[in-house]
N, C-alpha and C positions, 0 to 999 in steps of 0.2 A: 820499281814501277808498281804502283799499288795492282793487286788479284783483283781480275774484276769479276765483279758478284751478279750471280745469276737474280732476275726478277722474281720474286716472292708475288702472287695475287696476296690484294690488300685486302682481301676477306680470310685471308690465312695469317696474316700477321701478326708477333704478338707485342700488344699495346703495353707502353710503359707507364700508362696514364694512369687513374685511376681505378680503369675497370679490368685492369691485368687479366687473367685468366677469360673472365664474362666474357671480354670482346669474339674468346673465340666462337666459332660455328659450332652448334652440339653435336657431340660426337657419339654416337648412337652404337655404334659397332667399332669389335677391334679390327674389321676390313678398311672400316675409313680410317683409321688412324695406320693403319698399313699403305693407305694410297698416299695419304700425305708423306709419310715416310719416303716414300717410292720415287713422288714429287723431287727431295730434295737431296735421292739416290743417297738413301743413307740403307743401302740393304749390308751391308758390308758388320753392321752392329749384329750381335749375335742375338739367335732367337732368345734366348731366355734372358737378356738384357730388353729385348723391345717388348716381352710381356712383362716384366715388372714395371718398363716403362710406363704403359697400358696403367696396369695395373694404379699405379702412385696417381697420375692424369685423375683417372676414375675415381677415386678418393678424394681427390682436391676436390675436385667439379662438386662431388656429394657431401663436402661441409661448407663449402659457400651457396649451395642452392638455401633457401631460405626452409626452413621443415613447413611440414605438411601439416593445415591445421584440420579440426576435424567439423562435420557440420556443426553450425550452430543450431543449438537448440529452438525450435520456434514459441513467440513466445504465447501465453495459454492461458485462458481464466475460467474462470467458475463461475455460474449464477443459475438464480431460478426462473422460472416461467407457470405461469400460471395456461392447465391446457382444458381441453374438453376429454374427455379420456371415457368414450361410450356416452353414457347418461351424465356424468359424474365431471365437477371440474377437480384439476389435480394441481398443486403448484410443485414440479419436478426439477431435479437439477440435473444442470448438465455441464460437460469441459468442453472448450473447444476453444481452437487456436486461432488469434486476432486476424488472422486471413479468411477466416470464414469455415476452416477445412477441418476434417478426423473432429465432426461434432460428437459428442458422447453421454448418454444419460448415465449418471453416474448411483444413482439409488431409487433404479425400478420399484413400483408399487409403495413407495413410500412419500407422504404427503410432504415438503418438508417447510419451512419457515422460513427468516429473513436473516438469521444469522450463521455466516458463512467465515469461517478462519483457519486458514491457509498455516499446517507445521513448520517450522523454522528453514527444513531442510528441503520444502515443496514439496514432500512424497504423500503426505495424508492432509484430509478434508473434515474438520468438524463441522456438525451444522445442528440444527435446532428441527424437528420432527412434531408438529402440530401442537407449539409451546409446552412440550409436556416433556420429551425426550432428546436427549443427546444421543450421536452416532457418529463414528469416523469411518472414512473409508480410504482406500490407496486412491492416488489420481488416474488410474485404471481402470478404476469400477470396482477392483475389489476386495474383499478383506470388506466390506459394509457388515459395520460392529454396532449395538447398541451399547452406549457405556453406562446411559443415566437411564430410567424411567422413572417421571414423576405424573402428580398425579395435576388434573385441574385444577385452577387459580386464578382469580380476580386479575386481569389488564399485567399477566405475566411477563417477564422479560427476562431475557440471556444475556450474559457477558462472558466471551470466555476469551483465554489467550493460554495458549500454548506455554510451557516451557522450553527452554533453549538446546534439551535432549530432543527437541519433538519426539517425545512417548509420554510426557506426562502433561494433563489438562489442571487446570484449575476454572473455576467457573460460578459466578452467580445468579443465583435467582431471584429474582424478588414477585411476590405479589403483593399486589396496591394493598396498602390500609386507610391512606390518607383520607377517601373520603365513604369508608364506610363503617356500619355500627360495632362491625367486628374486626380487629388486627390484622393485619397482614402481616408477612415475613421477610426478610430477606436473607437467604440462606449461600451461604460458600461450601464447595466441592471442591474436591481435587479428586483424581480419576488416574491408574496408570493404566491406560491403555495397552502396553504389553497382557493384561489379564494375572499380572501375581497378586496385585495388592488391590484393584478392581477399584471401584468410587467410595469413597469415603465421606461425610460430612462433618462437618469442622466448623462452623455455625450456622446458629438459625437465632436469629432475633427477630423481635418482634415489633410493628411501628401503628400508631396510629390505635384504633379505636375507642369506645365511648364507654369507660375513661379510657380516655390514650395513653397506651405503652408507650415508655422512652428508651425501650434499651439500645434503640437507634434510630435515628429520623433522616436518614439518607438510604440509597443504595449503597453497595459494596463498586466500589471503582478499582478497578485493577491494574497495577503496575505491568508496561510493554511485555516484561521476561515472567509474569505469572507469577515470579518470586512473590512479591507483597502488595494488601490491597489498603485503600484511605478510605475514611465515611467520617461522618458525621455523627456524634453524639454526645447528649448533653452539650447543646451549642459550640462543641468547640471541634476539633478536626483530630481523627486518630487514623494511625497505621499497626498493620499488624503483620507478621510474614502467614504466607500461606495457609500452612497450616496450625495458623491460629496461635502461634508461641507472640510473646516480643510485642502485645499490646501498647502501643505509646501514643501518649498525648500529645501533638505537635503545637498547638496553638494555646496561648497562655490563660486568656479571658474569651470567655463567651462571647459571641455575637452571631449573626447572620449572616453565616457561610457557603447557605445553596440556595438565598432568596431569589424568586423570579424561575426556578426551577433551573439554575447554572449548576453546573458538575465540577468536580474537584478531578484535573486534569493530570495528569504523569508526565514527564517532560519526556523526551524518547531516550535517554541517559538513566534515568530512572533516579536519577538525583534532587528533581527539584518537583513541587506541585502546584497548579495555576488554579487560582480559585477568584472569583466574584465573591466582594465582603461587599454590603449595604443596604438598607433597602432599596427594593425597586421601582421603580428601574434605576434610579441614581446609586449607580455603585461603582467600586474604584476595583481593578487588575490587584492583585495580589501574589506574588510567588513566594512559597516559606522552602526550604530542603528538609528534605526526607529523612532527615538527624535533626529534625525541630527549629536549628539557627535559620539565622538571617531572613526574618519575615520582613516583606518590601510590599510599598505600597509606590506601586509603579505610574501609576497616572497622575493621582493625587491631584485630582479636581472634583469639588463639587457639586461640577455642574453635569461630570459626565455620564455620558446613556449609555450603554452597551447593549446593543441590541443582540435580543433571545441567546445571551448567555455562551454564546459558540468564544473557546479558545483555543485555537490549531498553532502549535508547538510547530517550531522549525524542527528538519530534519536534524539540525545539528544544535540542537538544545538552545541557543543562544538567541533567539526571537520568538514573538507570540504575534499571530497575524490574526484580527478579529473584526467588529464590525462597530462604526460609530454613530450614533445618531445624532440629527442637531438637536439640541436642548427643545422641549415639546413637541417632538416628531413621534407620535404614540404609535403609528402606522406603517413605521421603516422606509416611506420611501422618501426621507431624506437623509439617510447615511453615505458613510463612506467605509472603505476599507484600509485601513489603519494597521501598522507594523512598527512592532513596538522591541526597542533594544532592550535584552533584561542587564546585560552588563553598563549600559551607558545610563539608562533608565529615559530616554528619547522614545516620543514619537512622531511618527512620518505615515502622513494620508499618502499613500500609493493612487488614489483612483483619481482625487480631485476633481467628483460629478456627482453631486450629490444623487442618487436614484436610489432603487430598491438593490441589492447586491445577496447573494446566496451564494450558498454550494462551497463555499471555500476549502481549496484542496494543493496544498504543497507538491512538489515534484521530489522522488528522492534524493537525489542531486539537491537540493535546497536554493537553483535558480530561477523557478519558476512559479508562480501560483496559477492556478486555473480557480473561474469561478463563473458562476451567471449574472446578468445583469437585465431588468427588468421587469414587468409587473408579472404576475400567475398568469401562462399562456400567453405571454409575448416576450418570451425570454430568448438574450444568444449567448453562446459559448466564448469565452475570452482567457487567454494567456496572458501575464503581466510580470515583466521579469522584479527579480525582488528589491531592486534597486528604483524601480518605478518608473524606467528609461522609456522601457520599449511596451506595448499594448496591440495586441494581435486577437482579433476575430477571426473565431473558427468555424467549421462549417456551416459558411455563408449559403451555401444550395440551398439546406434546410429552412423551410418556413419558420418564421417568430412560433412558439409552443414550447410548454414546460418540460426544463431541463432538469434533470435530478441524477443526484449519484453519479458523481463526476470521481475518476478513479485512475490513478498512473499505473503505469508499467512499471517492475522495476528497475528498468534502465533509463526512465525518465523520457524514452521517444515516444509513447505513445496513452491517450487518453482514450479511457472507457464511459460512456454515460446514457442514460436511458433518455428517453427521445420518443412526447408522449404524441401520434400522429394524431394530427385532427381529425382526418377521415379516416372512419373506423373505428374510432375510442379505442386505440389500443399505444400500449407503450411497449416499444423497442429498444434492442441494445444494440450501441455501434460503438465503435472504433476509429480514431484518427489521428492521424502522426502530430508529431509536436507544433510544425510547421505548417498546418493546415493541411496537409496531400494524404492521398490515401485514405479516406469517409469509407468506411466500410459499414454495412449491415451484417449483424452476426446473427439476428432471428431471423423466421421463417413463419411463413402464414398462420401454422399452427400453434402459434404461440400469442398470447391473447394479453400476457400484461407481462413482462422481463422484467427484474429487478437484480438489485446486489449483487452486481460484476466485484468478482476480489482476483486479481492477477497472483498466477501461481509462482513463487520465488525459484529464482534462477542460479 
């Protein structure tokens, strides 16, 4: 005759199921694993068998619990503000994290510019200091270094990018000669910012004046990793590495390589480079690689416009997303936005509405584009997946007004862009998740004009 078995509570049971151990109740102490014992009068086991018991239990439990992960980091950007500071206006920068919170000025008393580039590694800030100097700083406030001091110059400009150690800069400057009786320059930098081998210069060439220098007629355009930069001269397209070794000619014949004032673009791979050939405005997409092969004339139409020269490179090298005009639109507001396969040589109007379109800005993930749509001050904010499917309006709260500097996170949820308010004449920075939730305001009263959000890499 079968032992009849005493009743177990079904919240002590152990489950053959799937969640074997889980199902049990936590066991917190070894008093409760002593009542349960107690329960099914198993005292008769010796102590030093029910503490290893214990013991083995408390091991299992502690490699099925799932580990412990640690906060995540919140995510954080950088920009400047233009302030009243006494008598005196100041444009200062400052970090602070897309929730609005641990806002921080990051280089007291110092004026600084519109170019902001964020180290490889996120720990240091280069920026541009009243077009004349360069300065890094830690994303703490500090270590604030000068690296360059230059002096004044005609309609100046900075380009810089980091290299992939973040400690060493490489950087150009140009001032204008194009339209005046004496030369201008454009000169390449490299900088280690560690302080052993301190800024170096590596060229200065000269463009423009009456007679006009040719020993370059572009800017210096910089490759993503700083390694090497492309320009222009004597009509035709050259690259060089950094520091100035390895000069080459990439394009075969001469022609009209930055008409309309279009740039020679770096793919994010650092393999290939997008350029505008023709005159303008009718001019055709072009990508050549950065070993001089395989020049492509991607559009190869006639009749095409590209409006003001913008070519935003996919995140993953393999698309160019720009702007079209219809054939005599001199005004932009009949374009479209256009995405162009560089492997298949296809293009695909994404927007299908003809209007004025700006800001165009990839998501790092590479399934997104944000951009604006509409005339000067009566502009909205719109996401548009790169397939073309889906089209999302983004914060709708905000009244129609000029949108600018539209800028991802690097995790692709959340968009930064200045937000210029009507009343008031002042422009702000905000924040908003991918999905439209979450519109935050990240200035404050005292901030009179906000520019250049750059998200700090995570």
């Amino acid at each position: 005759m079968p032992v009849p078995q005493k009743l177990v509570p079904q919240e002590f049971k152990l489950s053959a199921g799937s969640r074997g151990w889980a199902s049990w109740p936590p066991l917190k102490s070894l008093w409760q694993i002593l009542q349960l014992f107690t329960f099914h009068k198993l005292w008769p086991i010796s102590a030093i068998g029910l503490i290893s018991l214990t013991l083995s239990i408390a091991l299992f439990l502690s490699l099925q619990s799932p580990p412990t992960t640690a906060a995540q980091k919140p995510s954080r950007l950088a920009f400047v503000a233009l302030q009243m500071r006494g008598s005196e206006f100041r444009t200062s920068l400052f970090g602070v994290n897309a929730d609005g919170s641990s806002r921080r000025e990051l280089a007291p008393n110092i004026d600084v510019s519109y170019t902001l580039v964020w180290s490889p590694n996120g720990q240091r800030l280069a920026f541009v200091s009243g077009d004349t100097d360069i300065y890094t700083v830690n994303a703490d406030g500090s270590r604030l270094t000068k690296q360059f001091a230059g002096d004044a110059c005609k309609a100046a400009h900075f380009e810089i990018a980091w290299f992939s150690n973040s400690q060493k800069l490489v950087f150009a400057r140009s001032c204008d000669g194009f339209t005046s009786d004496s030369p201008g320059s454009q000169s390449l930098y490299t900088s280690d910012t560690s302080g052993i081998q301190g800024t170096q210069l590596v060229r200065n060439l000269e463009v423009g004046g009456e007679p006009p220098k040719k020993e370059i007629s572009s800017q210096f355009y910089l490759s993503p990793d700083g390694q090497q930069v492309a320009f222009v001269k004597d009509k035709n397209i050259y690259k060089m590495n950094a520091d100035g070794s390895e000069m080459t000619k990439l394009t075969k014949s001469a022609g009209e390589y930055i008409s309309g004032g279009s740039q020679l673009v770096w793919s994010p791979d650092r393999t290939k480079i997008a350029f505008l050939f023709g005159a303008y405005p009718k001019q055709q997409i072009y990508t050549i690689n950065a070993d001089a092969t395989n020049l492509k004339n991607l559009t190869n139409n006639p009749q095409n416009e590209v409006y003001n020269g913008k070519l935003l490179w996919s995140p993953d090298s393999s698309r160019i997303a720009y702007y079209y005009n219809k054939p005599g639109d001199s005004s932009g507001e009949q374009q479209d936005i256009y995405l162009l396969d560089i492997n298949r040589g296809t293009a695909k109007n994404l927007t299908q509405k003809p209007r004025n379109y700006d800001e165009l800005s990839w998501s790092p993930d590479g399934k997104f584009i944000a951009f604006v749509a509409g005339d000067f001050n009566n502009q909205k904010l719109y996401t548009i997946t790169a397939d073309g499917n889906q089209l999302n309006q983004l914060a709708t709260r905000l009244k129609p007004s000029e949108i600018s500097e539209l800028a991802w996170s690097t995790d692709s949820q959340q968009i930064a862009f200045i937000f210029n308010e009507t009343e008031g004449d002042k422009s702000n920075l905000y924040v908003i998740n991918r999905d439209g939730s979450a519109l935050t305001k990240l200035t404050n009263d005292k901030d009179l004009n906000a520019s250049h959000p750059v998200w700090q890499p995570q």
